[in-house]
FIKOL-98653 format. One line per 5 residues: number of its first residue (from 1); for each residue x, y, z of C-alpha. Coordinates in steps of 0.001 Angstrom, whole numbers, plus 500000, padded with zeros to 6 digits. Layout:
FIKOL-98653
NUM	X Y Z ~ ...;
END
This chain:
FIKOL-98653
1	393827 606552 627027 ~ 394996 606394 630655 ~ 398249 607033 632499 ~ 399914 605042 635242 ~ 397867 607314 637444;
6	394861 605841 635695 ~ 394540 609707 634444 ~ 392719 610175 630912 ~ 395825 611139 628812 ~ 393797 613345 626170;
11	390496 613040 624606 ~ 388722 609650 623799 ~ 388646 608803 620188 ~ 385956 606737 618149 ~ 387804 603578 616349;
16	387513 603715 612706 ~ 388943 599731 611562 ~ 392343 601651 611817 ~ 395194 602528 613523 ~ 394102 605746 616131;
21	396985 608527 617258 ~ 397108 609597 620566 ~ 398369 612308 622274 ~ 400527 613538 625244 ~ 403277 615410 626701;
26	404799 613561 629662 ~ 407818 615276 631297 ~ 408960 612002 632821 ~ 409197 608203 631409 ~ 405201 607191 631567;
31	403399 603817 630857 ~ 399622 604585 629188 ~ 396859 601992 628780 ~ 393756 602212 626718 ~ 390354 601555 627846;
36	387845 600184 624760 ~ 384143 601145 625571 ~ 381100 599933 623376 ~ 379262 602998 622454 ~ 375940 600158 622214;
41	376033 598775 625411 ~ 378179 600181 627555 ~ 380723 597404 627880 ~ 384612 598219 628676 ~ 387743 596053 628696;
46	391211 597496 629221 ~ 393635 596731 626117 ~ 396212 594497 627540 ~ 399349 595556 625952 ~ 400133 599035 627155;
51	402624 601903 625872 ~ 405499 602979 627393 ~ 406779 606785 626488 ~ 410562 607681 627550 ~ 411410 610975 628480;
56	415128 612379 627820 ~ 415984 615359 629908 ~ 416693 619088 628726 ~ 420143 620224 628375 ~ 420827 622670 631083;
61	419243 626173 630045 ~ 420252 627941 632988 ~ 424385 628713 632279 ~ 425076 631837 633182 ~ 426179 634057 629564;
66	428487 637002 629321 ~ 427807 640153 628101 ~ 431231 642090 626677 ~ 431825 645309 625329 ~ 434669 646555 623335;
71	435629 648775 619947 ~ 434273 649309 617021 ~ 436145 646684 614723 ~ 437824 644654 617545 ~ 436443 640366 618202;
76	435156 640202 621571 ~ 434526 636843 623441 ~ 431243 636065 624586 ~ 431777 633456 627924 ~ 429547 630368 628304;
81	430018 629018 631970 ~ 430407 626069 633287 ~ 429369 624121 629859 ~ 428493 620589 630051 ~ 429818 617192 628427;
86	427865 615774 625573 ~ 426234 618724 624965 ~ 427159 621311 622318 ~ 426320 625087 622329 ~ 425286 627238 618848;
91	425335 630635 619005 ~ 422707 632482 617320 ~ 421808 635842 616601 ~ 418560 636906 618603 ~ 416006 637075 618058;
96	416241 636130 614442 ~ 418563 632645 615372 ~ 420529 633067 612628 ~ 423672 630861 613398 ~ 426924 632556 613617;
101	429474 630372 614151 ~ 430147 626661 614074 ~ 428967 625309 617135 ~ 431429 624288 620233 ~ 431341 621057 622625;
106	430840 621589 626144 ~ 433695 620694 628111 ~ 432664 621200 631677 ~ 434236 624469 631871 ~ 433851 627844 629952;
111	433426 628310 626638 ~ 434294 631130 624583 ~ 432459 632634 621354 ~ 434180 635033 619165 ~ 432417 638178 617799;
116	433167 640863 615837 ~ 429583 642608 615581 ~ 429840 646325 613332 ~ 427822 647420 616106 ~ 425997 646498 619568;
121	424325 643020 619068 ~ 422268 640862 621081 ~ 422914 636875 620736 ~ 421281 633453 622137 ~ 422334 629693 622315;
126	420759 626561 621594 ~ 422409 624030 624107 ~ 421933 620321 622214 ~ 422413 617167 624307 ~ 423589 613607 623135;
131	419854 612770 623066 ~ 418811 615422 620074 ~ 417333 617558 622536 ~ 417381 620894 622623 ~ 417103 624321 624627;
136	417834 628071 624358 ~ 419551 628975 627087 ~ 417561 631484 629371 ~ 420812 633946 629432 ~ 421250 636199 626421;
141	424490 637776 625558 ~ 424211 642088 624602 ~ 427367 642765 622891 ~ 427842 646505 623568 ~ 430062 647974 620157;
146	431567 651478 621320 ~ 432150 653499 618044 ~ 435986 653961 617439 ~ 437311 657455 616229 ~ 437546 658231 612568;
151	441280 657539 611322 ~ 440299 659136 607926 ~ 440403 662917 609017 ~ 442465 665274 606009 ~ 445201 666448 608781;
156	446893 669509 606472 ~ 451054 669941 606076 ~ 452333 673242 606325 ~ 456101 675451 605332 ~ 457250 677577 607508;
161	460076 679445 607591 ~ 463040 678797 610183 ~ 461559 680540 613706 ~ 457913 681240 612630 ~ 454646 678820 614005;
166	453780 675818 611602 ~ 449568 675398 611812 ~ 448611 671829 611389 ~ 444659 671589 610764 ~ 442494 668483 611498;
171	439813 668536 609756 ~ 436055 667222 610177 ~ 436925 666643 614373 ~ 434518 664116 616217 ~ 433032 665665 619533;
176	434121 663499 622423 ~ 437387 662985 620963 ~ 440552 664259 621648 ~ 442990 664511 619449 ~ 446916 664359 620758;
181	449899 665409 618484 ~ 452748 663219 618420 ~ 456400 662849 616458 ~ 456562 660063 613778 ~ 457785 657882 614470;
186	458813 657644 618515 ~ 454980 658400 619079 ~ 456323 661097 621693 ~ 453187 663839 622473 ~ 454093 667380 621721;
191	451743 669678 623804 ~ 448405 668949 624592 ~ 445357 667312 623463 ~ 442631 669385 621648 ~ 438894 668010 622018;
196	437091 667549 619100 ~ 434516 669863 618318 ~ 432838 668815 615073 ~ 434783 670967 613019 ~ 438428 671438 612427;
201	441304 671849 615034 ~ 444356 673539 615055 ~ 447974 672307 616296 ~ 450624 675257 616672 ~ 454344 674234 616918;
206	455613 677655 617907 ~ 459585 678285 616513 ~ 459915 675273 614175 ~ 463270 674755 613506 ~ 463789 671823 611523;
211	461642 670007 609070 ~ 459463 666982 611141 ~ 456803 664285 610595 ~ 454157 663898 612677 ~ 451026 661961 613810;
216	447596 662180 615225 ~ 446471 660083 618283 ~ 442881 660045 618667 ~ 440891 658618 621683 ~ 437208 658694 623053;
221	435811 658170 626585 ~ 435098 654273 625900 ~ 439236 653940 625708 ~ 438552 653386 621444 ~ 441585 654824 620026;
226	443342 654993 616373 ~ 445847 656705 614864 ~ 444830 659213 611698 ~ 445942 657600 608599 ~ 446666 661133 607510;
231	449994 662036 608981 ~ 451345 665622 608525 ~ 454794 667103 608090 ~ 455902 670457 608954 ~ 458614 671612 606370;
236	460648 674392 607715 ~ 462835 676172 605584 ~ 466317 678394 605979 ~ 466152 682374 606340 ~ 467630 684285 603480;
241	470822 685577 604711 ~ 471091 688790 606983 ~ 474566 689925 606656 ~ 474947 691815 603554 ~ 476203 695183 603201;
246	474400 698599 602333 ~ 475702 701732 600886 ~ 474742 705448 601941 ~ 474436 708714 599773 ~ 474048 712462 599563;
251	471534 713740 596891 ~ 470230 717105 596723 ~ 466103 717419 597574 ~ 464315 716139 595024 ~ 467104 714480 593269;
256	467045 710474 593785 ~ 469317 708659 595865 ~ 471305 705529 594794 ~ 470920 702556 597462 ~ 473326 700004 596880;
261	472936 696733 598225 ~ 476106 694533 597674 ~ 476417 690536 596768 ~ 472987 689652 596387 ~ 471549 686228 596231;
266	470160 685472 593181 ~ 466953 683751 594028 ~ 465954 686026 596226 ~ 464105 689554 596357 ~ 465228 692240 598313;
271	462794 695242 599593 ~ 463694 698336 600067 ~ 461736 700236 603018 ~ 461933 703168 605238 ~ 463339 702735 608568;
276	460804 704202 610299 ~ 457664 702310 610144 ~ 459124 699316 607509 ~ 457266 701204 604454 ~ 457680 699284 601113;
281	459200 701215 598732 ~ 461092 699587 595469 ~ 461979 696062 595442 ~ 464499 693962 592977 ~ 465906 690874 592502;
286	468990 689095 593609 ~ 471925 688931 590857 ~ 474767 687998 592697 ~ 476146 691386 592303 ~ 475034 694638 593513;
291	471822 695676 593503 ~ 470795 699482 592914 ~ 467685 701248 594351 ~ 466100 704274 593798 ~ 464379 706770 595797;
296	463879 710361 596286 ~ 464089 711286 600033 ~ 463038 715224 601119 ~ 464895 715070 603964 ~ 468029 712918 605827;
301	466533 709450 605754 ~ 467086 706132 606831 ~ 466675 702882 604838 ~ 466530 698825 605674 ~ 465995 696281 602820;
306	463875 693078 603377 ~ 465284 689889 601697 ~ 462823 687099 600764 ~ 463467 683597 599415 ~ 461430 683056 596633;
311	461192 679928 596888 ~ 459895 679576 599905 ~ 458893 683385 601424 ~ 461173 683166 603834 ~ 462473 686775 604543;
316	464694 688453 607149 ~ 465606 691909 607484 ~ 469293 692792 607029 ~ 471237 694246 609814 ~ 472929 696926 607500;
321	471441 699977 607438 ~ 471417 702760 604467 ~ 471358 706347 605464 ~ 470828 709333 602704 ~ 471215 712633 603719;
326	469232 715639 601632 ~ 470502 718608 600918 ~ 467802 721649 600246 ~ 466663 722397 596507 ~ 464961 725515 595004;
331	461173 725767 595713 ~ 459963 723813 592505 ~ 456163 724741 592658 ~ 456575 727931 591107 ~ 453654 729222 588323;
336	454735 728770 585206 ~ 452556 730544 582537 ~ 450873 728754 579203 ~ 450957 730751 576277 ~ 449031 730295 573362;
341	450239 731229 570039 ~ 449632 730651 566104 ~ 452309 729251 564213 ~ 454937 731855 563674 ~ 454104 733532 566153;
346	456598 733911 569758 ~ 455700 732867 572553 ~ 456301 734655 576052 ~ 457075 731929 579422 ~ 456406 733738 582429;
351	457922 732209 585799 ~ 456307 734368 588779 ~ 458154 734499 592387 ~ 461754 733307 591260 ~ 464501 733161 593829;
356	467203 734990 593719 ~ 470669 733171 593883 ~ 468691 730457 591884 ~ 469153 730228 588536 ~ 466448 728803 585755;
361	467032 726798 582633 ~ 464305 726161 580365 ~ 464062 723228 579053 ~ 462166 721261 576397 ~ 460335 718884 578307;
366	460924 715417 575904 ~ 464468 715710 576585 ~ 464914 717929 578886 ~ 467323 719562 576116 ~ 468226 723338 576737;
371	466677 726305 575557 ~ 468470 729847 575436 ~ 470799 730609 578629 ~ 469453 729986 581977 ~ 468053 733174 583583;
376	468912 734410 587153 ~ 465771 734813 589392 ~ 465025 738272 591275 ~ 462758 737855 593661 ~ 459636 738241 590829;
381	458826 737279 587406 ~ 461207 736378 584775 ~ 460132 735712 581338 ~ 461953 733158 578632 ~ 460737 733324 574795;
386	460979 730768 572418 ~ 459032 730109 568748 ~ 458046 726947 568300 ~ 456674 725270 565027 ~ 454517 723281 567168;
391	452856 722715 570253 ~ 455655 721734 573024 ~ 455850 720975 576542 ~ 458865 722648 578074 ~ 460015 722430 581811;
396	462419 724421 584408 ~ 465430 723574 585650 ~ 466448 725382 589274 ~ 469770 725073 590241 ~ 471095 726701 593623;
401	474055 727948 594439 ~ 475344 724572 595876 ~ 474284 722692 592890 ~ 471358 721430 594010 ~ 468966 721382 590860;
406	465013 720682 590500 ~ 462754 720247 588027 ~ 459665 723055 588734 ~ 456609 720857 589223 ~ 454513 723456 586796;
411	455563 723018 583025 ~ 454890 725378 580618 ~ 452787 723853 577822 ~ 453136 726184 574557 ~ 450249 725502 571949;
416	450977 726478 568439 ~ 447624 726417 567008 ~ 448363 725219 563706 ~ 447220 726907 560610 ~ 444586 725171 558364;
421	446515 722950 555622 ~ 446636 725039 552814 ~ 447201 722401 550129 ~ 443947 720759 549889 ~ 442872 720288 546453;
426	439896 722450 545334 ~ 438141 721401 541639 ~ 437659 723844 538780 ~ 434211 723433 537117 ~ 433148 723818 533456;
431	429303 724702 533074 ~ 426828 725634 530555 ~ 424512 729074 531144 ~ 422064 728984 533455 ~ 423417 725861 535072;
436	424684 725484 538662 ~ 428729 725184 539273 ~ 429756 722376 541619 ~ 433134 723854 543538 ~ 434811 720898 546107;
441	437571 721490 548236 ~ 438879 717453 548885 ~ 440021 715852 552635 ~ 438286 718928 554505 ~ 439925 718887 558333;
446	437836 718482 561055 ~ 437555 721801 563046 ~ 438154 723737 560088 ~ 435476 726282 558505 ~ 436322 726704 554931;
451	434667 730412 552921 ~ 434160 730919 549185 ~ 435346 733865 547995 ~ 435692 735815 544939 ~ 438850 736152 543912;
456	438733 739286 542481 ~ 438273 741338 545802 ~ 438286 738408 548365 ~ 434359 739113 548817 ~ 432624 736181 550723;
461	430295 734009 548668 ~ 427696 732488 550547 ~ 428173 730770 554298 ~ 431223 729071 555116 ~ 431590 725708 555984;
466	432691 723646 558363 ~ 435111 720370 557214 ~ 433640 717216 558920 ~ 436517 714557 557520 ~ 434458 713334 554508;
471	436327 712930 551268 ~ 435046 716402 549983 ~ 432573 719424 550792 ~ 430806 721256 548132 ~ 430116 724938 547402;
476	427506 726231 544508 ~ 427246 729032 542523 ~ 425282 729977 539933 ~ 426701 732588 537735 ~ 426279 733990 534236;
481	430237 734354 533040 ~ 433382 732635 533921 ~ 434528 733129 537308 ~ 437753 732906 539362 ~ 437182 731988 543395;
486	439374 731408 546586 ~ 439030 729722 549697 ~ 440085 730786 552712 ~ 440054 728337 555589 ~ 439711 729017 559290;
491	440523 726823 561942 ~ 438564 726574 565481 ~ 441717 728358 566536 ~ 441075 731628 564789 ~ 444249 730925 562451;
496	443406 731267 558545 ~ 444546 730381 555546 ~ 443929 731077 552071 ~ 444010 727743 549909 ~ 447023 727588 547075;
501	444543 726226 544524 ~ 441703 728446 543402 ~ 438583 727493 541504 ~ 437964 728482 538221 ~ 434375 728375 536941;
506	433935 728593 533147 ~ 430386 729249 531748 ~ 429872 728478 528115 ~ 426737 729341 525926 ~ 423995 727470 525590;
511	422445 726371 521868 ~ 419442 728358 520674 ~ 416746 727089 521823 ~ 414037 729466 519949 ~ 414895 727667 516296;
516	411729 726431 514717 ~ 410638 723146 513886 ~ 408113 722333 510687 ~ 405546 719747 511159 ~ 404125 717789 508380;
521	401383 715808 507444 ~ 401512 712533 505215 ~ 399591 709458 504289 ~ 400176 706003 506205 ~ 403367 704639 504730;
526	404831 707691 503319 ~ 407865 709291 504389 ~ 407992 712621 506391 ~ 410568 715271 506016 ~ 410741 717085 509697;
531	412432 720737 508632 ~ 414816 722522 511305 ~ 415234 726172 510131 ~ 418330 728223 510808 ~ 420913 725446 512562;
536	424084 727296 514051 ~ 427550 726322 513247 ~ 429015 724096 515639 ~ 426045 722449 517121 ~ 424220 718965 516537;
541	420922 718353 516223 ~ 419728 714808 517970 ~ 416157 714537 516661 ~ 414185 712101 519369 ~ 410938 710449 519656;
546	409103 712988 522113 ~ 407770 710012 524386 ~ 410738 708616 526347 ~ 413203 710822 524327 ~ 413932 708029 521826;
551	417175 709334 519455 ~ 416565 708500 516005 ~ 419461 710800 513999 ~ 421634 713284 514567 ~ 423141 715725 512351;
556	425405 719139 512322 ~ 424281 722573 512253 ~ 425484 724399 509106 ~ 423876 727445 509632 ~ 421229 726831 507516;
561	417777 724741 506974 ~ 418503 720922 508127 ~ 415910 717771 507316 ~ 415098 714890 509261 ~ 413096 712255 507303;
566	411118 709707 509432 ~ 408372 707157 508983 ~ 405967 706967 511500 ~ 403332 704847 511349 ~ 400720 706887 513446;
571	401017 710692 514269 ~ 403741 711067 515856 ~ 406048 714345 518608 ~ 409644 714752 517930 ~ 411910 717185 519603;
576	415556 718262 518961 ~ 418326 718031 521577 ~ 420720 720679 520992 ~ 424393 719994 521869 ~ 427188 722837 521220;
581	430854 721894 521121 ~ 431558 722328 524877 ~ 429028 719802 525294 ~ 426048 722407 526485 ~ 422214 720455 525907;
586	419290 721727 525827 ~ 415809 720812 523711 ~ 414302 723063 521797 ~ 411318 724832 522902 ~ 409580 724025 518807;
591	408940 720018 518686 ~ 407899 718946 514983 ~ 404598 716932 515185 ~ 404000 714447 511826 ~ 400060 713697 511440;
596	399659 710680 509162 ~ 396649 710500 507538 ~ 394994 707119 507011 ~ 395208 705655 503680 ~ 392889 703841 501970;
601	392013 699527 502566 ~ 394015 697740 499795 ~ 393674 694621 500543 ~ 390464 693445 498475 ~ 390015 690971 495764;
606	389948 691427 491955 ~ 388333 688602 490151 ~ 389961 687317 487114 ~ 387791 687418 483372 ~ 388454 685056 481023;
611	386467 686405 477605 ~ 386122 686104 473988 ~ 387430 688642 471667 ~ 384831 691540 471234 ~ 382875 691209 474354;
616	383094 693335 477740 ~ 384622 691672 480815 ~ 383007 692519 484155 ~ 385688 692823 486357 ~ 384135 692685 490236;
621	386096 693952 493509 ~ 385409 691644 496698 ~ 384218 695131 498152 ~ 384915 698860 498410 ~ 385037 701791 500871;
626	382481 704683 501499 ~ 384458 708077 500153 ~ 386832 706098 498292 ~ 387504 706491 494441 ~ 388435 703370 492407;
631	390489 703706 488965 ~ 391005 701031 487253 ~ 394290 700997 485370 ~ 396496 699106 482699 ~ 398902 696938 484735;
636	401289 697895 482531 ~ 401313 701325 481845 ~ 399186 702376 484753 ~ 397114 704031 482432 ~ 393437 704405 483612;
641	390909 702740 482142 ~ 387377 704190 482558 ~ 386176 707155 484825 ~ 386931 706253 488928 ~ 384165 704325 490379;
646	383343 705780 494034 ~ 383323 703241 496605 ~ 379500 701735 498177 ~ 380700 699712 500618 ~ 379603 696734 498544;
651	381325 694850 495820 ~ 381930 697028 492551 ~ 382532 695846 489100 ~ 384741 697596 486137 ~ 383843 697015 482545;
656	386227 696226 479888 ~ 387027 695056 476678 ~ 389983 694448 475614 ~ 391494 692789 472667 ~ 394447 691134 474022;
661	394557 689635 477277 ~ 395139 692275 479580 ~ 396120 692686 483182 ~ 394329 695167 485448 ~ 395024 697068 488981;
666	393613 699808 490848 ~ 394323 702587 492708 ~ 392076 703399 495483 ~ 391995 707520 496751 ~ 390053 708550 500269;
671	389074 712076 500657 ~ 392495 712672 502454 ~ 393957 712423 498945 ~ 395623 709439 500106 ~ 396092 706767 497642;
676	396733 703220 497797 ~ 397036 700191 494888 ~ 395384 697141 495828 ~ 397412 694017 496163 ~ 395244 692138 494225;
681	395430 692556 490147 ~ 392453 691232 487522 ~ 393672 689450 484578 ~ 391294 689150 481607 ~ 392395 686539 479310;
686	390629 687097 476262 ~ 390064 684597 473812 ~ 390377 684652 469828 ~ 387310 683984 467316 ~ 387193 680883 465033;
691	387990 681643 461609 ~ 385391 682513 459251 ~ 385177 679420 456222 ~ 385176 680360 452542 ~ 382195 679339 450322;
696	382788 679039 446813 ~ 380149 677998 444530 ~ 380152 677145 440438 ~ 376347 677585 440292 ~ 373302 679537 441985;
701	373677 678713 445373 ~ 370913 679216 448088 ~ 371622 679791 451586 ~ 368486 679310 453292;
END
């Protein structure tokens, strides 16, 4: 393909029986012509019907574009000059051309685009002409965004009182700000601006006098201001009134003065202070009425009071002043002695370097109640006695010859050391001889030592010993006869005290315990009598199993012989437990031992016989024991029947032959003598004889 300039117009393409695309980019209206060539032979012809391409112009890219700056948060206008008709203009975001607004016609002047970017932005715009076509215009627009101030900033209120400086703090400050106080509303500045320096700020209104609102301008180089949304107020409040009036007084050196202030405000505290250097002394509330205060001056001294709101803290001395004048007092740090006594005893109060012209009252020190006459001083020591029941405090009253009195610093504390209670109980004690006696003396004090004694001749028995609070202490004796004690009881104090209650100890006798015991020796099964000889009157006998002292029966001494009958089973210990009538035990030393002898076995078998009458029945026993004697008896009379057969350890038989059936036992007997019946019985049944027939004959008969 060929241009009007007959200029190949982009590469030559092969035909393919189809339609063939070609190629170009003119920039003005062009007619092209195409040349077909045979690729066989060579041969060319120009196609006669040629293209013609029309070119539309750009728009113009070349308008100049403004560049603003402003505020954070204010709509800027970006300026396109000298638009054109028929073409519009988008405005784009750049480099990303994301459209921003709708887009505006060009109407041969300037058109403006408004922004409000949240910070600096760069933007572009596609100029479109009646034609569809397009261009970016060459000029970008850089929208600078200056940051604006914070109007968020905590700005504190404050209270002062009428006259003082109110602080207003701005908190959080921007550096290259300033910051201007102004009055809410008129906007008028008061002072000057304070700079910003990343922390907080401080306004001072110096002598407020009347409750205000304020605001805070703030303002950077780039001219971006804003008011803080935060606007503070600066409450100033009245001061408590100054005029009241304030009494003076005369008091003698340490006495205390009375400091009247008159028609207080209630609502308000009042301070009292010295003069000289505004010390706080005693403060009180407002009543309306008069209010009294207390203080004890040593010499002439002037006082002002302090009044304070307390509401708001507002204070303000009063004018009034309160002057006290002091009159001298006797020296009060005299020595003052502190006897000790016990109780009932006096006590002696020594005063050392007493005045003379002064006189001195003692005093007891609760109630400062008198005690005796007051006693004149001389230059030295006086003395005062008193006898108290218990320790007291006691104090000294000087009074001078103008009536000036003191208390003396020194008291005089008196200790009555108090004697041990004497009424604690103390236990008597029964005992049997040779046992030990168990003496308590009950709630033992704490600080007391408490000493057995005999009674007799108050001789000490043993160590003492100290109480320690518990419910009781113990003492222990062991004596042979009855016995009266005391207890005398000492306190850490050195004051004693015999107890009221004494301790009697009563001994009684024991039982005997050299009486003899029998023993005895039986068979298995038999019954043994246990003898006790020579009981005493008054005292019973509990016969026990030795082993685990097992009681089995008890019975009274009569002063003679008693018998205990037991069955043991095996050979068996017994002892006696003696017990008189004051309830004195003891075993006896004798124990009764029963030995039971084995008897013999007695459980074999008799066989049963039946016979006829006149022959012997043998009789046989299932078996017998070595050393043992069998006898075999009627059942009936227990009569024996035949000599004793001695056992073989075999089977044994007994011949009889009786004539009436007849029942049989036996009695078995071991070496031991012990005997035994078996439990079996042999019954012979015996059986009677037919009856012999008569023959009678009336002629010689033959028997043959």
């Amino acid at each position: 393909m060929y241009n009007e300039d007959d200029q190949p117009a982009g590469p030559e393409q092969d035909g393919a029986n189809g339609p063939l695309l070609f190629n170009d980019s003119p920039v003005s209206t062009t007619t092209y012509y195409i040349m077909a060539t045979n690729d066989i032979n060579g041969c060319s012809n120009e196609i006669t019907e040629q293209a013609i391409v029309l070119v539309n112009s750009l728009p113009n890219n070349t308008l100049a574009v403004s560049n603003p700056s402003g505020c954070a948060g204010e709509t800027l206008n970006i300026v396109v000059s000298n638009s054109v008709p028929s073409v519009s203009y988008q405005l784009r975001l750049h480099p990303s051309n994301i459209i921003v607004s709708d887009a505006f016609a060009g109407t041969g002047g300037n058109l403006n685009f408004p922004v409000t970017p949240g910070g600096t932005t760069t933007y572009n715009i596609l100029a479109t002409n009646d034609k569809g076509c397009t261009s970016e215009l060459i000029n970008t627009s850089t929208v600078t965004i200056f940051d604006t101030p914070y109007n968020n900033l905590i700005v504190d209120d404050d209270e002062v009182c009428y006259g003082e400086t109110a602080h207003l703090v701005v908190y959080n400050t921007q550096t290259e700000v300033r910051y201007q106080l102004r009055l809410e509303p008129s906007n008028t500045n008061v002072g000057s601006y304070i700079d910003g320096t990343g922390e907080e700020i401080t306004f001072d209104i110096i002598n407020a006098t009347a409750t205000t609102n304020y605001n805070v301008y703030a303002y950077n180089n780039n001219a971006c201001d804003v008011v803080l949304i935060d606007k503070p107020t600066v409450i100033v409040n009245p001061l408590p009134d100054n005029t009241l009036t304030l009494g003076n007084d005369q008091i003698c050196a340490g006495d205390e003065a009375e400091i009247q202030l008159f028609n207080s405000v209630s609502g308000f505290t009042y301070q009292l202070r010295l003069d000289e250097g505004n010390v706080d002394l005693s403060s009180d509330q407002g009543n309306g009425g008069t209010l009294t205060f207390y203080d004890s001056p040593t010499i002439n001294t002037t006082y002002n009071i302090l009044a304070i709101n307390n509401t708001t803290g507002c204070i303000n001395e009063i004018i009034d002043k309160s002057v006290v004048q002091v009159y001298p007092a006797a020296n009060n740090n005299l020595a003052v002695s502190n006897p000790i006594i016990c109780l009932g005893e006096e006590a002696i109060i020594y005063i050392d370097n007493t005045q003379s012209g002064v006189m001195y009252q003692l005093r007891l020190d609760d109630f400062d109640t008198h005690v005796g006459a007051a006693v004149p001083g001389n230059n030295g020591t006086i003395s005062v006695h008193v006898s108290p029941s218990a320790s007291t405090m006691y104090n000294v009253l000087a009074t001078t010859s103008n009536s000036c009195s003191v208390e003396l610093t020194n008291r005089s504390w008196v200790t009555v050391n108090p004697t041990p209670d004497a009424t604690l109980a103390v236990s008597n004690t029964d005992i049997c001889q040779g046992e030990t006696a168990e003496i308590r003396v009950y709630t033992p004090e704490i600080g007391v030592d408490y000493q057995l004694r005999l009674d007799a001749d108050n001789t000490n028995v043993g160590a003492a010993i100290p109480g320690d609070g518990s419910p009781y202490i113990s003492f222990f004796v062991t004596i042979s006869s009855s016995t009266d004690y005391n207890i005398l009881a000492i306190g850490g104090n050195a004051c004693s005290i015999e107890l009221t209650q004494k301790a009697d100890v009563d001994v009684y006798p024991q039982p005997d315990a050299s009486l003899l015991v029998d023993n005895a020796t039986i068979c298995a099964g038999e019954t043994a009598v246990i003898i006790l000889q020579n009981s005493e009157l008054g005292v019973n006998y509990l016969l026990r199993i030795n082993e685990g002292d097992i009681p089995l029966e008890v019975q009274s001494g009569d002063g003679g012989d008693l018998e205990f009958f037991v069955d043991p089973i095996e050979s068996t210990i017994y002892n006696i437990l003696a017990t008189s009538a004051d309830a004195c035990s003891l075993e006896l030393t004798d124990k009764g031992i029963v030995s039971v002898l084995p008897a013999p076995i007695i459980n074999y078998d008799l066989s049963d016989e039946e016979i006829c009458l006149g022959d012997v029945a043998s009789i046989t026993q299932s078996s017998s024991s070595l050393g043992v004697s069998y006898q075999l008896r009627d059942n009936v009379s227990n009569n024996p029947v035949g000599a004793a057969i001695m056992g073989t350890g075999f089977a044994i038989q007994y011949n009889v032959n009786p004539l009436i059936s007849t029942t049989y036992n036996v009695l078995a007997t071991n070496s031991n003598t012990c005997s035994g019946l078996l439990t079996d019985v042999a019954v012979v049944t015996v059986n009677a004889l037919p009856t012999k027939p008569s023959i009678t004959a009336n002629g010689p008969t033959t028997f043959g």
